[in-house]
PDB file as gemmi writes it, atoms N, CA and C in Angstrom:
CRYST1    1.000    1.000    1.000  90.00  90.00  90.00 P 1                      
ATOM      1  N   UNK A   1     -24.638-103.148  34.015  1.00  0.00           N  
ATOM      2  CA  UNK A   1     -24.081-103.748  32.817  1.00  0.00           C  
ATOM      3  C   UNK A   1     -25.205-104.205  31.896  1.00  0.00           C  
ATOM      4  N   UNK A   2     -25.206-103.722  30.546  1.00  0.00           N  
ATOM      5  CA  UNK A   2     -25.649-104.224  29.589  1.00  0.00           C  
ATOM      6  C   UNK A   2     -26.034-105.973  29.361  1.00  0.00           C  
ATOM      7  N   UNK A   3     -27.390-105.991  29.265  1.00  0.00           N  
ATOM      8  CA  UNK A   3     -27.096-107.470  29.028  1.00  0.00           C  
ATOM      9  C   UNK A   3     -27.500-108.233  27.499  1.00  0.00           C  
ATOM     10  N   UNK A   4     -27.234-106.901  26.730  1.00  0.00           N  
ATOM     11  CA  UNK A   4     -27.627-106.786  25.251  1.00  0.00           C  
ATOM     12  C   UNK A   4     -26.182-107.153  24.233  1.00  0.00           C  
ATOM     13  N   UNK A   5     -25.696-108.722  23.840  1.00  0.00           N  
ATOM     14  CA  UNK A   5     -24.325-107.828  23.262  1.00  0.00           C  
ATOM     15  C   UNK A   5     -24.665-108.668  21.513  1.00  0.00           C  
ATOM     16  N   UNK A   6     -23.644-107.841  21.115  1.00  0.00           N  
ATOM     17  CA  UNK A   6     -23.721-108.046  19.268  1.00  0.00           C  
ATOM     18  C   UNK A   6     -23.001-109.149  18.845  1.00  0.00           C  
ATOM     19  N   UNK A   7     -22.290-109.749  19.756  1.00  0.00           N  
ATOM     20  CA  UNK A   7     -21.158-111.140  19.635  1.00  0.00           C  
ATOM     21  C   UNK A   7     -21.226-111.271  20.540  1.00  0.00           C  
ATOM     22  N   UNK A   8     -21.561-113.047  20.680  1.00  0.00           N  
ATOM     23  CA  UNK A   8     -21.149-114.054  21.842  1.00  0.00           C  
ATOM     24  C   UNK A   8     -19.954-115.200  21.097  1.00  0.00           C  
ATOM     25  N   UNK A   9     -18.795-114.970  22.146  1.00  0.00           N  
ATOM     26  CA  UNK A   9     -17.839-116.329  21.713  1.00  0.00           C  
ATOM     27  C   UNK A   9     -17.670-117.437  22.973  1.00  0.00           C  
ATOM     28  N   UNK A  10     -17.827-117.949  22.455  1.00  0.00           N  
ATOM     29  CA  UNK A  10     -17.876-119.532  23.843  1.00  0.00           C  
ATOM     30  C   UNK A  10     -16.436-119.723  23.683  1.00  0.00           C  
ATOM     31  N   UNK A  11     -15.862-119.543  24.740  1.00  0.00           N  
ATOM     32  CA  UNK A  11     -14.503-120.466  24.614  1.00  0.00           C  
ATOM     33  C   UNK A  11     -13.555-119.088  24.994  1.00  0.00           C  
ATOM     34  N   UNK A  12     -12.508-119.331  26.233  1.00  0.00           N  
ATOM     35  CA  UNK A  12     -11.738-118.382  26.532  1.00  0.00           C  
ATOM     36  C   UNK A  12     -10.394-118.457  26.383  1.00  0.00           C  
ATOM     37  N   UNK A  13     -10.129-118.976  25.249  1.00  0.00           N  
ATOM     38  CA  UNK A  13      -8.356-119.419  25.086  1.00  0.00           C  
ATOM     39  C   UNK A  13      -7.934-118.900  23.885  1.00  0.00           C  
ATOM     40  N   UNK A  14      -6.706-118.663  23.852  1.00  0.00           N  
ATOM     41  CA  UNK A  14      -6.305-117.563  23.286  1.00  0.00           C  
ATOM     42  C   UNK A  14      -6.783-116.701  21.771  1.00  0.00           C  
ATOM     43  N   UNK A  15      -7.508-117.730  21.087  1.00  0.00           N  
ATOM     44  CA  UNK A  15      -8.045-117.433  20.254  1.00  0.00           C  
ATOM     45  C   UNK A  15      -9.744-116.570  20.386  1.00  0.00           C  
ATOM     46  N   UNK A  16     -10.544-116.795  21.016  1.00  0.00           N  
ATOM     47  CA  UNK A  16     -11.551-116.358  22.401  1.00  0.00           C  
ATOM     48  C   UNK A  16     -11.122-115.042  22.594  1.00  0.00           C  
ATOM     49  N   UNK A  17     -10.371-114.850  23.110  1.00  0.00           N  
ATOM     50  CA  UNK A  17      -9.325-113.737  24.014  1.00  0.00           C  
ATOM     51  C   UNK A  17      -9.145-112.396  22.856  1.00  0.00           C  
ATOM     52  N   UNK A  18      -8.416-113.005  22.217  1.00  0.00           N  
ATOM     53  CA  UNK A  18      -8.077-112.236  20.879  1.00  0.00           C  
ATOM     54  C   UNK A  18      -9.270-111.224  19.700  1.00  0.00           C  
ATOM     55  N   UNK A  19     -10.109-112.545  19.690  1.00  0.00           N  
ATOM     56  CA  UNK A  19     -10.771-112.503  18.687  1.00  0.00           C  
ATOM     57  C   UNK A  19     -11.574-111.358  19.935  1.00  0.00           C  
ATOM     58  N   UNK A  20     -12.215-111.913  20.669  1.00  0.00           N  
ATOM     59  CA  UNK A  20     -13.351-110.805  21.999  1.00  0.00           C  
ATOM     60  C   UNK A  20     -11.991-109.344  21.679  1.00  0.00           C  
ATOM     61  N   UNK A  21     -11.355-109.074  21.819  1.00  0.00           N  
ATOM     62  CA  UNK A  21     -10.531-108.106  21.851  1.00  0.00           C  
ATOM     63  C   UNK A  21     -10.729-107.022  20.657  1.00  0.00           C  
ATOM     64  N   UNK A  22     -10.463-107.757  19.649  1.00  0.00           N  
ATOM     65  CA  UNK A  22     -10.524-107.091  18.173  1.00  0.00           C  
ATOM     66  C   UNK A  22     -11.480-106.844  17.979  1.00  0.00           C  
ATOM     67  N   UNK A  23     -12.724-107.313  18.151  1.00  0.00           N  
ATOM     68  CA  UNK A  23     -13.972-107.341  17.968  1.00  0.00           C  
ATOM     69  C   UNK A  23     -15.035-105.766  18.930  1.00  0.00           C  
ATOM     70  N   UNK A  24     -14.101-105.734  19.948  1.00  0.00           N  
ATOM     71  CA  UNK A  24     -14.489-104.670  20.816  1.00  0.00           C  
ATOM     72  C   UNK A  24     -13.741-103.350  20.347  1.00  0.00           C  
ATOM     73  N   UNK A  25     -12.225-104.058  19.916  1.00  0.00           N  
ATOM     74  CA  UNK A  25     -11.937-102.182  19.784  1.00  0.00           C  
ATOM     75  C   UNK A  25     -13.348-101.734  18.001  1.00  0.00           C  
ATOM     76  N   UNK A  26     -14.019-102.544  17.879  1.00  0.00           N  
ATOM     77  CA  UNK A  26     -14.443-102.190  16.759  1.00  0.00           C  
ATOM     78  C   UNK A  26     -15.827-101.677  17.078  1.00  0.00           C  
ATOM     79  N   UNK A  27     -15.971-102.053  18.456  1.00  0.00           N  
ATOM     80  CA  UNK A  27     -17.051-101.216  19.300  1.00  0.00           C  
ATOM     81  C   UNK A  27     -18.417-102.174  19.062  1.00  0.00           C  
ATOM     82  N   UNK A  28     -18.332-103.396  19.024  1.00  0.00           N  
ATOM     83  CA  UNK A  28     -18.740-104.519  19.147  1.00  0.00           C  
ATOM     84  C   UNK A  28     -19.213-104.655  20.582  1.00  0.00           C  
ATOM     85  N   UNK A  29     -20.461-104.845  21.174  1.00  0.00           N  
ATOM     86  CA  UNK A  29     -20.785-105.199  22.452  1.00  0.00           C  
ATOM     87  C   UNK A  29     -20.338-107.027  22.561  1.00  0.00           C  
ATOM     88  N   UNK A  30     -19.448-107.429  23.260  1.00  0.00           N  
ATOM     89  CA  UNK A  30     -18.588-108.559  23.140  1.00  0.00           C  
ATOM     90  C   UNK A  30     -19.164-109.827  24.528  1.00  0.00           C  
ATOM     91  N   UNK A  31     -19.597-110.594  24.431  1.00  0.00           N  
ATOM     92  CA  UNK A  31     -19.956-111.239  25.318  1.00  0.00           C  
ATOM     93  C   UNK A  31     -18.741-112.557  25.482  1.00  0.00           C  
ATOM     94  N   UNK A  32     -17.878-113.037  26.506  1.00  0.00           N  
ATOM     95  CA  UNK A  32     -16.732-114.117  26.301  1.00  0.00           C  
ATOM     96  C   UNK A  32     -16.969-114.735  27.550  1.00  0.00           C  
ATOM     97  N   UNK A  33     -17.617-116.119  26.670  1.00  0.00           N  
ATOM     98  CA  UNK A  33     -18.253-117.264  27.856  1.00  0.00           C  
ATOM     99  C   UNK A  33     -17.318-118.582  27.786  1.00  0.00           C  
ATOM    100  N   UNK A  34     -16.942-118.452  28.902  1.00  0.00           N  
ATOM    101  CA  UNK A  34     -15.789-119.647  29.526  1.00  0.00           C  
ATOM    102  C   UNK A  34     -16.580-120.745  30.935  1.00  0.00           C  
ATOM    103  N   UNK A  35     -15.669-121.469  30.390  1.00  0.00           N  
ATOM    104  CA  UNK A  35     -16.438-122.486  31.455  1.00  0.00           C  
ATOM    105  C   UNK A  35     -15.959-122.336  33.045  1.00  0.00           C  
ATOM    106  N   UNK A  36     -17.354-122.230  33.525  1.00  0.00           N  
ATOM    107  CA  UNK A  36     -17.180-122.072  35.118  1.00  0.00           C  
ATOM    108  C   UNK A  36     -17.560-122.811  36.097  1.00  0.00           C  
ATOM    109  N   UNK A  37     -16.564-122.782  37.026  1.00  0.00           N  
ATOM    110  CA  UNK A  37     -16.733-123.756  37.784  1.00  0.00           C  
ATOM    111  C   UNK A  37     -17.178-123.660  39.328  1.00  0.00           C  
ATOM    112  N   UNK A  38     -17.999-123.873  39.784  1.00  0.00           N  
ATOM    113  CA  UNK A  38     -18.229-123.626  41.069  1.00  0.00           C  
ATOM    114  C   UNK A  38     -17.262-123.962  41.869  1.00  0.00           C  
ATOM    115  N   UNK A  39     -17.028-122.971  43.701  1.00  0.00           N  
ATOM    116  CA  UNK A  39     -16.112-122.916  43.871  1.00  0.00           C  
ATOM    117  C   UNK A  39     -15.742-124.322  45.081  1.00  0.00           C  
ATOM    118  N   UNK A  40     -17.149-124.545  45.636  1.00  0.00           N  
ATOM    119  CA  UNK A  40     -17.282-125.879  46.290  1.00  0.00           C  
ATOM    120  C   UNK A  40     -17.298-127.373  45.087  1.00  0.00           C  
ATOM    121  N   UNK A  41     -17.223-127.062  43.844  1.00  0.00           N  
ATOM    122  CA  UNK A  41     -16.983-128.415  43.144  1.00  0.00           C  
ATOM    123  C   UNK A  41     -16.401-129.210  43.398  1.00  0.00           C  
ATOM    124  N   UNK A  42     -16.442-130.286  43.015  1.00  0.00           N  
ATOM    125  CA  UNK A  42     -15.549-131.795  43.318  1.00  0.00           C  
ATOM    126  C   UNK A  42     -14.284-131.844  42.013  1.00  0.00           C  
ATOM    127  N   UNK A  43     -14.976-131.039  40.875  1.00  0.00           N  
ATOM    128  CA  UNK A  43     -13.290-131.587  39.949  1.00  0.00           C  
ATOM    129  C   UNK A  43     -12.494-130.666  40.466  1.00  0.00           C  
ATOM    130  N   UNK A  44     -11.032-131.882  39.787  1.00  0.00           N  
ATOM    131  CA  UNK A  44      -9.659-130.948  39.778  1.00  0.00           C  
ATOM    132  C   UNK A  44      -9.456-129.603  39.230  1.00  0.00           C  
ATOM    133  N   UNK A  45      -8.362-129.451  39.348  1.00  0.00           N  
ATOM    134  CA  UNK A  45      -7.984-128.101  38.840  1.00  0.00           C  
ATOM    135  C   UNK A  45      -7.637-128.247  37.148  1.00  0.00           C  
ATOM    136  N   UNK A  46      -8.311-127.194  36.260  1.00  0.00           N  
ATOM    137  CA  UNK A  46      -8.329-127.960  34.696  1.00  0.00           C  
ATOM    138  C   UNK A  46      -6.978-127.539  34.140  1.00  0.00           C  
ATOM    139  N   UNK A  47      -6.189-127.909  34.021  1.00  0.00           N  
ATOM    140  CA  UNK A  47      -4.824-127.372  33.177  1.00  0.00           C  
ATOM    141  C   UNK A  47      -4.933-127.406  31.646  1.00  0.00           C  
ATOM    142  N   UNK A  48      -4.558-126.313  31.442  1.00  0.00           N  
ATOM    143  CA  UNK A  48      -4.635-126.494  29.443  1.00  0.00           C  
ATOM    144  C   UNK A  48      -3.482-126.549  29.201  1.00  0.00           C  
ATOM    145  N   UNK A  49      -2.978-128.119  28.340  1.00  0.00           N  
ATOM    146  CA  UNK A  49      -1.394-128.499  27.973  1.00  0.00           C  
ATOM    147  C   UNK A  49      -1.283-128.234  25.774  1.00  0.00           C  
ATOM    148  N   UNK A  50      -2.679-127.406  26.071  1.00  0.00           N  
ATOM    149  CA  UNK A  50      -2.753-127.138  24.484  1.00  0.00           C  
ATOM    150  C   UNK A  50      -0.929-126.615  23.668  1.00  0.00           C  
ATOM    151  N   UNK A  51      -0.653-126.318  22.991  1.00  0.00           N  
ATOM    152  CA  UNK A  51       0.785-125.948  22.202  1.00  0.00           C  
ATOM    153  C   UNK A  51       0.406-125.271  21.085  1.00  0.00           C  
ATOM    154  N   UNK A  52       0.640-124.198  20.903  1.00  0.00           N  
ATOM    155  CA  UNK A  52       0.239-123.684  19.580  1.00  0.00           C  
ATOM    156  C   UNK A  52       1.419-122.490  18.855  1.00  0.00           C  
ATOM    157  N   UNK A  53       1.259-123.117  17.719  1.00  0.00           N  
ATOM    158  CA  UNK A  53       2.618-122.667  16.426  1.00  0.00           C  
ATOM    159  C   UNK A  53       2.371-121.559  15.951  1.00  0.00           C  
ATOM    160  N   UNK A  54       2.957-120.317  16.512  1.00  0.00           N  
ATOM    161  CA  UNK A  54       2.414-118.887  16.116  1.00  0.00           C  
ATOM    162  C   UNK A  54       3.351-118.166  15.045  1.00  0.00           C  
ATOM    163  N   UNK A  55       3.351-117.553  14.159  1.00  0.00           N  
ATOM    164  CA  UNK A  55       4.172-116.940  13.431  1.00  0.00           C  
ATOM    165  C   UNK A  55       4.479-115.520  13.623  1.00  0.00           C  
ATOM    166  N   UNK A  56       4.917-114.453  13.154  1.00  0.00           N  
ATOM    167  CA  UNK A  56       5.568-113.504  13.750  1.00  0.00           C  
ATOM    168  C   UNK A  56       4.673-112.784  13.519  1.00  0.00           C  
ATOM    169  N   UNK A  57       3.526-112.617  12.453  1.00  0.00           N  
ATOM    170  CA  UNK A  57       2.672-111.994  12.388  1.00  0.00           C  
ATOM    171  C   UNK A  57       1.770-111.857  13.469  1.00  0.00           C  
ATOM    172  N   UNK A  58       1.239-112.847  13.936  1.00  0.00           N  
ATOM    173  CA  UNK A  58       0.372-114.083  14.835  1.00  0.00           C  
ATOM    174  C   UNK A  58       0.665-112.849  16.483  1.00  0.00           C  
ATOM    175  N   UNK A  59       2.061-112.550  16.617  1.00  0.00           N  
ATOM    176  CA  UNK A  59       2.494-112.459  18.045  1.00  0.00           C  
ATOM    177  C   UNK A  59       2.842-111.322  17.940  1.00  0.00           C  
ATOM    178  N   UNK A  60       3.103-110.726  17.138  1.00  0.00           N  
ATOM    179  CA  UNK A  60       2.852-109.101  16.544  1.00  0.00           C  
ATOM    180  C   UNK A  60       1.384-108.559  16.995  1.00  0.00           C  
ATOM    181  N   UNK A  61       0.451-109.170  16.522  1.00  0.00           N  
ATOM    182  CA  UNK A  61      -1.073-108.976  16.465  1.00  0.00           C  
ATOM    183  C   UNK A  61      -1.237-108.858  18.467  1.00  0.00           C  
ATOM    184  N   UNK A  62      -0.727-110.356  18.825  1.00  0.00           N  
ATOM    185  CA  UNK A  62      -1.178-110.476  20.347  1.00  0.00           C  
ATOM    186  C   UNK A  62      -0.546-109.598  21.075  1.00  0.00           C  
ATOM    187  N   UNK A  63       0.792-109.142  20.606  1.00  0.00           N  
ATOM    188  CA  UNK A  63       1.447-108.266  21.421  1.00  0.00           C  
ATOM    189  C   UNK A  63       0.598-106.283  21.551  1.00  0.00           C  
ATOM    190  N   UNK A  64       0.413-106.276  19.986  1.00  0.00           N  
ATOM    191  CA  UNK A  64      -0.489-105.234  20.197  1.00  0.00           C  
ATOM    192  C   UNK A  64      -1.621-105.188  21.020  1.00  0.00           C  
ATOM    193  N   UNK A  65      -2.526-106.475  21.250  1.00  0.00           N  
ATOM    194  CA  UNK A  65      -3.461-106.451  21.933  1.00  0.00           C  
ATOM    195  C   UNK A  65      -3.504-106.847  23.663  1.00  0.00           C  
ATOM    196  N   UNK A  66      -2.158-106.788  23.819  1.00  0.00           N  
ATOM    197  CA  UNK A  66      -1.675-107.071  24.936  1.00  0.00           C  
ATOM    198  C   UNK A  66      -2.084-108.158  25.445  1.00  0.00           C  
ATOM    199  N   UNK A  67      -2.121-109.400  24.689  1.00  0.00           N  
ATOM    200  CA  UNK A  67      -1.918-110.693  25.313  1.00  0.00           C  
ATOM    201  C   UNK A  67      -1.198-111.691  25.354  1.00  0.00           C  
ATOM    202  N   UNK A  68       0.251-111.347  24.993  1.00  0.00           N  
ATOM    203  CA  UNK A  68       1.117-111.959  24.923  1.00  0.00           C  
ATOM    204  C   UNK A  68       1.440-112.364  26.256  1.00  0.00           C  
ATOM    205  N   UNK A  69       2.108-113.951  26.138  1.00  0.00           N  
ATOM    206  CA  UNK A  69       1.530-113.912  27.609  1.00  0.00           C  
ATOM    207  C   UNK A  69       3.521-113.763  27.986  1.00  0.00           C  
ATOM    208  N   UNK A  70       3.629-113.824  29.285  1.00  0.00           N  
ATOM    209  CA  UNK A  70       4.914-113.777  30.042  1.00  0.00           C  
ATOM    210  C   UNK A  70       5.872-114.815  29.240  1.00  0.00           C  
ATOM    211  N   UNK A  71       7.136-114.695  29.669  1.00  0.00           N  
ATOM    212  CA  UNK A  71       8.062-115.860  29.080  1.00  0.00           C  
ATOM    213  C   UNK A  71       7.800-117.217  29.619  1.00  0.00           C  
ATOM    214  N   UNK A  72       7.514-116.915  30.844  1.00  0.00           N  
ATOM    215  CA  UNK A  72       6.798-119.104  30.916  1.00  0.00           C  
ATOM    216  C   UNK A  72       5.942-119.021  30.262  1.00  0.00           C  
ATOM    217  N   UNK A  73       4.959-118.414  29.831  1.00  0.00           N  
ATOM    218  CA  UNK A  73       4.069-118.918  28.759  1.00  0.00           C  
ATOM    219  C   UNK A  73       4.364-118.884  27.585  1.00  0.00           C  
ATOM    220  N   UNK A  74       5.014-118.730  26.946  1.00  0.00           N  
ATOM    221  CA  UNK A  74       6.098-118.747  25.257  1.00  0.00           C  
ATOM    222  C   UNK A  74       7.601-119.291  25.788  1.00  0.00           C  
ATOM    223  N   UNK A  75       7.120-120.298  25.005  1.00  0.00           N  
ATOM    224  CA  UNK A  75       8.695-120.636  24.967  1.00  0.00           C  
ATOM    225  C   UNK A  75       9.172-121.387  23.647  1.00  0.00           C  
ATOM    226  N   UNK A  76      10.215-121.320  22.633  1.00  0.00           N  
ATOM    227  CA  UNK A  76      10.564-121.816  21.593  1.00  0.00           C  
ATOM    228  C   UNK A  76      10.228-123.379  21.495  1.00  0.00           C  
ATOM    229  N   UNK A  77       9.478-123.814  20.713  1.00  0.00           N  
ATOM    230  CA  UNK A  77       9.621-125.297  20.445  1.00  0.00           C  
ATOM    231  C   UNK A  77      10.840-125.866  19.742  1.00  0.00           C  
ATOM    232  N   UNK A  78      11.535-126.690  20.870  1.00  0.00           N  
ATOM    233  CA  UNK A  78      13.082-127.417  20.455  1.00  0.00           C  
ATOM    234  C   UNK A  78      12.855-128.670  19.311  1.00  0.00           C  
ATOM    235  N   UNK A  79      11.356-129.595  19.962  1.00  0.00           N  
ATOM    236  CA  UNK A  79      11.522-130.976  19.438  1.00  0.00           C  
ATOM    237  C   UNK A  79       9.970-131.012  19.114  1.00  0.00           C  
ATOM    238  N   UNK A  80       9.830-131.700  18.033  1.00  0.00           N  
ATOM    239  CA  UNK A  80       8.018-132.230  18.587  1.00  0.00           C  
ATOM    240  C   UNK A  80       8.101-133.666  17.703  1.00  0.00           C  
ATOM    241  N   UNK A  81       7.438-134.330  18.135  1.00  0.00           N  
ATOM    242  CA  UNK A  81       6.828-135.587  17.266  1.00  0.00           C  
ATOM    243  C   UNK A  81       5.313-135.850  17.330  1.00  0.00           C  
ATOM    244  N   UNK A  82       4.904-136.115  15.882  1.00  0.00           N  
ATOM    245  CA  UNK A  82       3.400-136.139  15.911  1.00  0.00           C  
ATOM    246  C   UNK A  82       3.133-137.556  14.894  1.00  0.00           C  
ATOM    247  N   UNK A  83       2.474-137.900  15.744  1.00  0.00           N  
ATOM    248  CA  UNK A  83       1.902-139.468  15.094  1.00  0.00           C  
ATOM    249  C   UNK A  83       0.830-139.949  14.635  1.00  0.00           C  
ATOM    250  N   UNK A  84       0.414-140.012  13.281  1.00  0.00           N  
ATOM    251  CA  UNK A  84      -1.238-139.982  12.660  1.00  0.00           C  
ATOM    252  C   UNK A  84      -1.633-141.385  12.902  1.00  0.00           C  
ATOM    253  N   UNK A  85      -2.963-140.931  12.868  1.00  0.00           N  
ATOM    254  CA  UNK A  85      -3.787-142.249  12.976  1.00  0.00           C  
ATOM    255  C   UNK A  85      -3.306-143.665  12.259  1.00  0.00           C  
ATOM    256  N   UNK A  86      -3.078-143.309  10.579  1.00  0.00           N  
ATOM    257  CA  UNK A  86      -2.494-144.446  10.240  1.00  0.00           C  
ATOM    258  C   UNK A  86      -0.739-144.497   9.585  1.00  0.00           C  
ATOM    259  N   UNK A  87      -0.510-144.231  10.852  1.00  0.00           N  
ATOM    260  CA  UNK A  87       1.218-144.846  10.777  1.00  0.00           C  
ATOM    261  C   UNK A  87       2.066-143.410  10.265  1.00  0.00           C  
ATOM    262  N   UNK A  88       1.291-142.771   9.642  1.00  0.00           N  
ATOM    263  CA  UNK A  88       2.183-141.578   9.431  1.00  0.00           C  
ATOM    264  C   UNK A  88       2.533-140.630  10.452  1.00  0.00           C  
ATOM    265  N   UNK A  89       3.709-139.933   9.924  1.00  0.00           N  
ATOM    266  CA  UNK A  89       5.140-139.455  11.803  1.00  0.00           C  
ATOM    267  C   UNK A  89       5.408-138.284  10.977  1.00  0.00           C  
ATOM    268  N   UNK A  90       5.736-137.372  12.239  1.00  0.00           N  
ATOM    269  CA  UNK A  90       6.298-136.010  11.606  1.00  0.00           C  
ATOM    270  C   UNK A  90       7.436-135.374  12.732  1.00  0.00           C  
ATOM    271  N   UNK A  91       8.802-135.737  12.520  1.00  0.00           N  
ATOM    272  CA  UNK A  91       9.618-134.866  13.702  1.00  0.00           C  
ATOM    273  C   UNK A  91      10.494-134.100  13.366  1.00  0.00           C  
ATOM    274  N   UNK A  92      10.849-133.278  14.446  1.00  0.00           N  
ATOM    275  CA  UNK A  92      11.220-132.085  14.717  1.00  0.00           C  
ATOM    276  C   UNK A  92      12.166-132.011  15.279  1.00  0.00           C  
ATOM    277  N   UNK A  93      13.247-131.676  15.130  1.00  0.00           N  
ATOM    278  CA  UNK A  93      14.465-131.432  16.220  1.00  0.00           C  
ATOM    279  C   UNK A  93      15.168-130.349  15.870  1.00  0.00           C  
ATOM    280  N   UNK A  94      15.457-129.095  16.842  1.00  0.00           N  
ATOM    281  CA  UNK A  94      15.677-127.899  16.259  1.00  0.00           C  
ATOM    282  C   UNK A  94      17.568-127.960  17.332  1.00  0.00           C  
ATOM    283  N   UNK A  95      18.383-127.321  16.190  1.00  0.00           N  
ATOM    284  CA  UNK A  95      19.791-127.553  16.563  1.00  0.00           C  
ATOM    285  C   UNK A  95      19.916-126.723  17.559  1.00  0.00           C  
ATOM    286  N   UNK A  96      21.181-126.799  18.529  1.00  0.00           N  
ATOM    287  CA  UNK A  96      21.263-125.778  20.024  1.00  0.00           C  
ATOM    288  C   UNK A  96      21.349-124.696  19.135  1.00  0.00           C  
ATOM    289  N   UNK A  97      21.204-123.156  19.510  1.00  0.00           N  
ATOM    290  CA  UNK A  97      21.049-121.679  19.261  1.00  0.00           C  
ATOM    291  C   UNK A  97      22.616-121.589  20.118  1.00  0.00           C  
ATOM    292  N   UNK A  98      23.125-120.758  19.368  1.00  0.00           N  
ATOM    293  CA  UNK A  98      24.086-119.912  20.324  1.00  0.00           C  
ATOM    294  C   UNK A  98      24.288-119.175  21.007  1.00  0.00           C  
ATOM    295  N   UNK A  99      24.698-118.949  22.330  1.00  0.00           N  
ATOM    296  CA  UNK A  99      24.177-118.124  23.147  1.00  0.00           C  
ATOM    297  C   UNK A  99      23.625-116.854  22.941  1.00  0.00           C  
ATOM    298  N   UNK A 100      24.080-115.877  22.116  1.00  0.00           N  
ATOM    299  CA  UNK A 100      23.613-114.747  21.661  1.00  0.00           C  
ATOM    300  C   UNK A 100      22.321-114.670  21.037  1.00  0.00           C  
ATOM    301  N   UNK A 101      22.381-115.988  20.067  1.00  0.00           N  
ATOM    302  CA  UNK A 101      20.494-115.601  19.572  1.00  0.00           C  
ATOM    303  C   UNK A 101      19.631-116.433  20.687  1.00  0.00           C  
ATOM    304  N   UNK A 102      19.878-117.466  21.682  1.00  0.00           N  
ATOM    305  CA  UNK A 102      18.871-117.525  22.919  1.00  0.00           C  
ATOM    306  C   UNK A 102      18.677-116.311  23.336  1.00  0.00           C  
ATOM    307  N   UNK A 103      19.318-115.345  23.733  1.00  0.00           N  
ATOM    308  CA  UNK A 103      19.463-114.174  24.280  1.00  0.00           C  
ATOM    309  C   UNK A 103      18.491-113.029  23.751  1.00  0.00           C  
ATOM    310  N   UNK A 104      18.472-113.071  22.266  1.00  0.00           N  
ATOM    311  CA  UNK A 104      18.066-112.755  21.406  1.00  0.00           C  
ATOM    312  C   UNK A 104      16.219-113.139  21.721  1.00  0.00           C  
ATOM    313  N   UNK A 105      16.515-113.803  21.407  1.00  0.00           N  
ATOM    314  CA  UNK A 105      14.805-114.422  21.789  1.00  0.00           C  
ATOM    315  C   UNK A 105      14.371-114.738  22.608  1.00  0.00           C  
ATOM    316  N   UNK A 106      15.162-114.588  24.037  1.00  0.00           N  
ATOM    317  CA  UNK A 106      14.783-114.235  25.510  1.00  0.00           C  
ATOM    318  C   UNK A 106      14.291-113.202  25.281  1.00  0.00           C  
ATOM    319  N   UNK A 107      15.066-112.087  24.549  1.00  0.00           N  
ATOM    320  CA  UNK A 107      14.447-110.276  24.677  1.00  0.00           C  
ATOM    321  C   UNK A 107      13.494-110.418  24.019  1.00  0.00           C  
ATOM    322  N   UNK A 108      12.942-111.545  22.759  1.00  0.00           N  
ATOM    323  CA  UNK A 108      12.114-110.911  21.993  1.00  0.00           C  
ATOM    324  C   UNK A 108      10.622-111.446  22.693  1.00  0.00           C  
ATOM    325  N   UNK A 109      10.795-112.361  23.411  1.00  0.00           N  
ATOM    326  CA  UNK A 109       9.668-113.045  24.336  1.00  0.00           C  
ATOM    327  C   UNK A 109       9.334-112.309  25.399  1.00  0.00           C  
ATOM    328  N   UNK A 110       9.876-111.611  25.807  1.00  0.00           N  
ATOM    329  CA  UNK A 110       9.776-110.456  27.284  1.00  0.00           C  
ATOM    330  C   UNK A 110       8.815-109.686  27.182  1.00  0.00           C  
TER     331      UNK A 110                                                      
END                                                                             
């Protein structure tokens, strides 16, 4: 293996992922450095509880590049509340779907 490449991206989450992707079909020597952990280490196991608001374009793009991830990993945002530093609020509450368009966007998440 080459240890010559034309792009280095630090960071392996979905944006990382994507971007290393596009960048290679363009025949880009792609280097994608994620943090590693030895396997005798003392930390926990790292969970990423990140959330991110994709648009249809957005998942169009990932789906072509085949990283869309499974249906536990996409799932519709119902509710959110977000609370700024000074006092300002932003919420969200999305009405029940009827069974047919859940259904609908079960298939389109698959």
């Amino acid at each position: 293996m080459s240890s010559q490449f034309d792009v280095c991206i630090r960071g392996d989450g979905v944006v990382g992922r994507a971007l290393a992707l596009l960048l290679a079909q363009s025949r880009l020597r792609v280097a994608l450095v994620s943090r590693s952990v030895s396997p005798d280490a003392q930390e926990p196991e790292h969970t990423d509880v990140r959330a991110y608001a994709l648009n249809a374009a957005s998942r169009q793009m990932l789906l072509a590049l085949r990283a869309w991830p499974d249906a536990a990993g996409a799932t519709p945002v119902r509710q959110m509340q977000v609370y700024g530093d000074d006092g300002g609020r932003v919420e969200f509450d999305a009405p029940p779907l009827p069974r047919s368009a859940v259904e609908s966007q079960a298939d389109a998440l698959a």
